[in-house]
C-alpha positions as CSV (number, residue, x, y, z in Angstrom):
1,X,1.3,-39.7,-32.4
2,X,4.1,-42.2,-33.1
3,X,5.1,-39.7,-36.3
4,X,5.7,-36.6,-34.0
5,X,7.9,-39.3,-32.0
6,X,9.9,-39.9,-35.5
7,X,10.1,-36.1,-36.2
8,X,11.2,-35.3,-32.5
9,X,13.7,-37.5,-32.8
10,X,15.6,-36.8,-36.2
11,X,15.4,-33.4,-35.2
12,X,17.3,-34.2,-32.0
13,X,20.0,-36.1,-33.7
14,X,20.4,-32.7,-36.3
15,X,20.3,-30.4,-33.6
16,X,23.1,-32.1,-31.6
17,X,26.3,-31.6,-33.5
18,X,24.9,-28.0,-34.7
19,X,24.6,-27.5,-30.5
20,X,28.3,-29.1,-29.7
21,X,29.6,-26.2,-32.6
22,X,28.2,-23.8,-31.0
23,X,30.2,-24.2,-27.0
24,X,33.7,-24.5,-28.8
25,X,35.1,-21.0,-28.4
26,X,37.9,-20.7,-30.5
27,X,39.9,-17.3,-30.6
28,X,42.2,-15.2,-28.7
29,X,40.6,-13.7,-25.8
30,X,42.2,-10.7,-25.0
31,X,42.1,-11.0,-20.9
32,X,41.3,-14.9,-19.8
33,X,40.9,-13.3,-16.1
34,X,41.6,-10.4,-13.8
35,X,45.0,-12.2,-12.4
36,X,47.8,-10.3,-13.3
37,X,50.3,-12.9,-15.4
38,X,54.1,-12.8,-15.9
39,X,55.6,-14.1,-20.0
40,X,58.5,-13.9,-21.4
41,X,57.5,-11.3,-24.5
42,X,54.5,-9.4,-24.9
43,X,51.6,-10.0,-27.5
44,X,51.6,-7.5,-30.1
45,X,47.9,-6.5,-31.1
46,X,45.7,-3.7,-30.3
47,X,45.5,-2.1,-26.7
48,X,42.2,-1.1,-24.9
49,X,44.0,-0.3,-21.1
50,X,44.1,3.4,-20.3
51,X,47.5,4.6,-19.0
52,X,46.0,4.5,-15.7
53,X,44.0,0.6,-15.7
54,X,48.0,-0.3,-16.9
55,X,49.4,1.4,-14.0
56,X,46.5,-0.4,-11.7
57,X,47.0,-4.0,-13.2
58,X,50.9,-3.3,-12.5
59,X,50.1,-2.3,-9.2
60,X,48.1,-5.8,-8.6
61,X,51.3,-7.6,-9.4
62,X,53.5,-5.9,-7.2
63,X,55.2,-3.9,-9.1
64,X,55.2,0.6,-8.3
65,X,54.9,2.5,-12.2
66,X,53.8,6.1,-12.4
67,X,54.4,6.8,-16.2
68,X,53.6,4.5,-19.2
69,X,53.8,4.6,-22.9
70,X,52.0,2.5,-25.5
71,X,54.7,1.8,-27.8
72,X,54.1,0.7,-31.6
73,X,52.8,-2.9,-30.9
74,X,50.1,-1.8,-28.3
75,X,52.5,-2.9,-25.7
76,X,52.4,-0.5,-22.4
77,X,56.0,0.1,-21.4
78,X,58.0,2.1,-18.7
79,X,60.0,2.3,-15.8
80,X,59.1,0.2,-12.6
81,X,59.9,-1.0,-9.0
82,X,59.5,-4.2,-7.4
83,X,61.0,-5.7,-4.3
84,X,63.4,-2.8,-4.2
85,X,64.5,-3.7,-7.8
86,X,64.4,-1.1,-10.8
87,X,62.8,-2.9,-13.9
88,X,61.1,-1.8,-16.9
89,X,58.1,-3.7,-17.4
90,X,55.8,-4.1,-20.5
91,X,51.5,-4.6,-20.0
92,X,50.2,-5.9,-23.6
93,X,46.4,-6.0,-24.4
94,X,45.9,-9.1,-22.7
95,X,47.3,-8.0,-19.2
96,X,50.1,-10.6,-19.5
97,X,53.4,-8.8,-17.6
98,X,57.0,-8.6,-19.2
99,X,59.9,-7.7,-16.9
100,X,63.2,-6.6,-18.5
């Protein structure tokens, strides 16, 4: 009995670190949640949003857009309204906003 004590145990203490490892998510998520976010340049990288989920996540931030195009760094771009105020905004594949 006391031996299945010792084995229990130094497999507890392997396990551990090997189980610590393994919650660490390292990476670059492409959306960290649905909230619409404003930065100052957009993240090149490879685009998943439809024309029309761009449009929508625009639309959640305030902003009125009716025509996009996905330029050569996966960045959505076109003309848009908000407040009143002409803009051209840019949607890249992580949702993260650009007004210029």
């Amino acid at each position: 009995m006391r031996r299945h004590f010792i084995i229990f145990g130094i497999v507890a203490l392997a396990a551990g670190p090997a189980l610590a490892q393994a919650t660490n998510n390292v990476g670059n998520p492409a959306i960290k949640d649905s909230a619409p976010h404003t930065t100052t340049s957009a993240t090149k990288g490879r685009n998943s949003f439809t024309e029309k989920q761009a449009i929508h996540r625009l639309a959640k931030a305030g902003y009125s857009a009716s025509s996009l195009t996905k330029d050569a760094d996966g960045v959505w771009t076109g003309p848009a309204t908000k407040a009143g105020k002409s803009v051209t905004v840019g949607l890249d594949f992580k949702g993260n906003i650009t007004e210029r």
